[in-house]
C-alpha positions as CSV (number, residue, x, y, z in Angstrom):
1,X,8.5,-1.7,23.8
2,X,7.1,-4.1,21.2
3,X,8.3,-2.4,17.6
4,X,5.4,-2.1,14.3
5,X,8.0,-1.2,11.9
6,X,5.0,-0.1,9.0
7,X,3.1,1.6,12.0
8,X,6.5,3.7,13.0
9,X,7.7,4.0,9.5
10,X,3.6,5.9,9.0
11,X,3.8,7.7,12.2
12,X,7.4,9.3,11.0
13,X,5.8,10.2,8.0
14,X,8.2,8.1,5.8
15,X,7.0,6.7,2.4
16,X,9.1,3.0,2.1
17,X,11.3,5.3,-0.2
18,X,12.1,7.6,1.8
19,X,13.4,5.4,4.8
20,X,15.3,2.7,2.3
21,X,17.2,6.1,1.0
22,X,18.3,6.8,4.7
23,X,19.0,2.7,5.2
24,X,20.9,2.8,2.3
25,X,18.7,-0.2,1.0
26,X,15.9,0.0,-1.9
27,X,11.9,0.2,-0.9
28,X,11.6,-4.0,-1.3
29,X,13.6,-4.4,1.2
30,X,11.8,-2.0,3.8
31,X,8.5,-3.9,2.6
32,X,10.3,-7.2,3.2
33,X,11.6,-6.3,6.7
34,X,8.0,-4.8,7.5
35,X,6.5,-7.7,7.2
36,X,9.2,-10.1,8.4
37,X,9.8,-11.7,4.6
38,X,13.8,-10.8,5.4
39,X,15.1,-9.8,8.5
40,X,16.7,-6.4,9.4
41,X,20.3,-6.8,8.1
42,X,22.2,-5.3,11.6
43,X,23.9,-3.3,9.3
44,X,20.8,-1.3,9.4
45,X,19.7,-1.1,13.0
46,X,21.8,1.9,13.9
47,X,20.2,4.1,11.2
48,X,16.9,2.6,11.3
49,X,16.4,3.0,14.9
50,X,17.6,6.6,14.6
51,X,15.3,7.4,11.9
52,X,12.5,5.8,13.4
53,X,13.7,7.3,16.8
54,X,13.8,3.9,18.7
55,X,16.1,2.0,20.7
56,X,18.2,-0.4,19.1
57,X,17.4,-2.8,21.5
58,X,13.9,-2.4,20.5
59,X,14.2,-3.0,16.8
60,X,16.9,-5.9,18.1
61,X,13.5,-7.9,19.6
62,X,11.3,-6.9,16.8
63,X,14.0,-9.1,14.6
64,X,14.2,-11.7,17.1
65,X,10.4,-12.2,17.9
66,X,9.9,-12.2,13.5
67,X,12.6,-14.9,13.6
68,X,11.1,-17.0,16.0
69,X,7.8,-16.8,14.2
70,X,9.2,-18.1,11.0
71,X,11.1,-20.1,12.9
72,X,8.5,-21.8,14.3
73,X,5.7,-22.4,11.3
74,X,8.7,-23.9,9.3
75,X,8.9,-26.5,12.6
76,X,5.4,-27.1,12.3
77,X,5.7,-27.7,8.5
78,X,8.3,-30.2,9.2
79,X,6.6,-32.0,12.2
80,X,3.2,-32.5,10.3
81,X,5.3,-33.8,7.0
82,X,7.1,-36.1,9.2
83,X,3.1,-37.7,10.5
């Protein structure tokens, strides 16, 4: 299952508030992991995936896949700097 955080977070019926209260985290951060700025600390995955009602292993790949992405436009900064 391919995880929207900010889609979920709205379907819940979470404000960003409200879910960084039950992260433990303030609403930045929710913005930031939302749209992969920062990624999900795994300290958070356990509650997050309960509040969102997900699998862990869910919001796991949603981290990973973000990752890669930045991952991967930071390569392609490097490569065309390096022409």
């Amino acid at each position: 299952m391919e995880i929207d955080l900010m889609k979920r977070r709205i379907e819940m019926g979470f404000t960003r508030e409200q879910l960084s209260k039950k992260l433990g985290c303030n609403k930045q951060q929710v913005y930031n992991f939302e749209l992969g700025g920062r990624p999900v600390p795994i300290k958070h995955l356990p509650k997050l995936a309960r509040a969102l009602e997900v699998r862990e292993s869910d919001l796991l790949r949603f981290v990973f896949n973000r990752k890669m992405k930045l991952l991967e436009a930071k390569l392609e900064k490097l490569r065309k700097a390096a022409k």
